[in-house]
C-alpha positions in Angstrom: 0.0 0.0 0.0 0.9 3.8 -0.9 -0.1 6.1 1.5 0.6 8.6 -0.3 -1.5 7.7 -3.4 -4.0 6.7 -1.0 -4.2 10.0 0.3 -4.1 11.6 -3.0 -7.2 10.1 -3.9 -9.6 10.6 -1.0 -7.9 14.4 -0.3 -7.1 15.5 -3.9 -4.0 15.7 -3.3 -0.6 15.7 -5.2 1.5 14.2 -2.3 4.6 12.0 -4.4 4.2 8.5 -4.1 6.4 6.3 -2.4 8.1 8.2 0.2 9.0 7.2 3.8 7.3 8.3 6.8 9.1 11.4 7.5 8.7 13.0 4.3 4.7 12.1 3.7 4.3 13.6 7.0 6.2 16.5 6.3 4.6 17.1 2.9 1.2 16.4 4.1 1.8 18.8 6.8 2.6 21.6 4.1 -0.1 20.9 2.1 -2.6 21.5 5.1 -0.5 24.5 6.3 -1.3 25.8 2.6 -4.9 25.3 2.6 -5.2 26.7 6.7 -3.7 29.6 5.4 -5.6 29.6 1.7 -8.3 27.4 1.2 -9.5 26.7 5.0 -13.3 25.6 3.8 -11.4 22.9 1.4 -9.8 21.8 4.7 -12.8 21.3 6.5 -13.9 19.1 3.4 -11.6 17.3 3.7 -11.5 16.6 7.1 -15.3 15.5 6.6 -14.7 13.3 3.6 -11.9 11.5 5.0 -13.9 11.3 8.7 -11.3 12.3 11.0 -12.9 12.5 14.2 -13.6 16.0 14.9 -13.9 15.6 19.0 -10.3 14.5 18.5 -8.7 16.9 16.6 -10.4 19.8 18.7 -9.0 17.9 22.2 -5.6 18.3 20.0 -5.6 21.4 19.0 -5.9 22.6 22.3 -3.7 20.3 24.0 -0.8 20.9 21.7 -1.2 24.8 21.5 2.5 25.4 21.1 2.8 22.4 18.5 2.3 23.2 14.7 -1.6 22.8 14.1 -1.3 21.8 9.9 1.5 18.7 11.4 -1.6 17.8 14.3 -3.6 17.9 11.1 -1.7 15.6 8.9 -0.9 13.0 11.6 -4.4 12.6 11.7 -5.5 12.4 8.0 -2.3 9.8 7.8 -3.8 7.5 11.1 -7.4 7.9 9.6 -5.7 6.4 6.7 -4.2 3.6 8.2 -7.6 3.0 10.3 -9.3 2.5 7.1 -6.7 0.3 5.0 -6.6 -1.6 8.4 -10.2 -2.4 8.4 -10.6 -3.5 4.7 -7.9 -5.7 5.3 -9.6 -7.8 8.1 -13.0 -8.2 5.4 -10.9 -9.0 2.6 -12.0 -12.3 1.4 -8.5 -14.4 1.7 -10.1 -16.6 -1.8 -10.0 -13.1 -3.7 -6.3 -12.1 -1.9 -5.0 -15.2 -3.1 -6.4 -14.7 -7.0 -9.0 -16.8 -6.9 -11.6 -14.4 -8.3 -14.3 -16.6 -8.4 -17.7 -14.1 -7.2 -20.8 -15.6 -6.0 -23.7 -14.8 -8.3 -26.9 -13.8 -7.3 
């Protein structure tokens, strides 16, 4: 999996694929800063369409006042992200993972 392409598609981003850890997080954060400074009611769009839990990032914001807010941000885009590939995981059929592509027909 590619975060980053991942995150390109649910976000509309243009985050380069295939980076480590550090850098996605480092370019995700920049891209938010960009639209908290620019674009802030794309932000909040975003935020919605990827469901990052609102409750949480409020407690964050105001724990972490002296922390950058667009890198609070982008953590939890990049977690939501890994909540979501972790859960279609687990219902992936293990037939269909393996290449057997058989479908049941109705």
């Amino acid at each position: 999996m590619d975060l980053a392409l991942q995150l390109n598609e649910q976000i509309g981003s243009a985050l380069a694929p295939n980076q480590d850890e550090r850098s996605l997080r480092q370019a995700l954060a920049y891209w938010v800063n960009e639209l908290l400074l620019h674009d802030f009611n794309r932000l909040i769009n975003v935020l919605y369409r990827v469901d990052v839990d609102e409750q949480k990032l409020k407690f964050l914001l105001k724990e972490k006042v002296n922390e950058d807010a667009a890198q609070i941000i982008a953590d939890l885009l990049i977690e939501r992200q890994l909540q979501k590939y972790r859960k279609r995981s687990s219902f992936e059929d293990p037939d269909t993972a393996e290449g057997n592509e058989e479908e049941e027909r109705w």
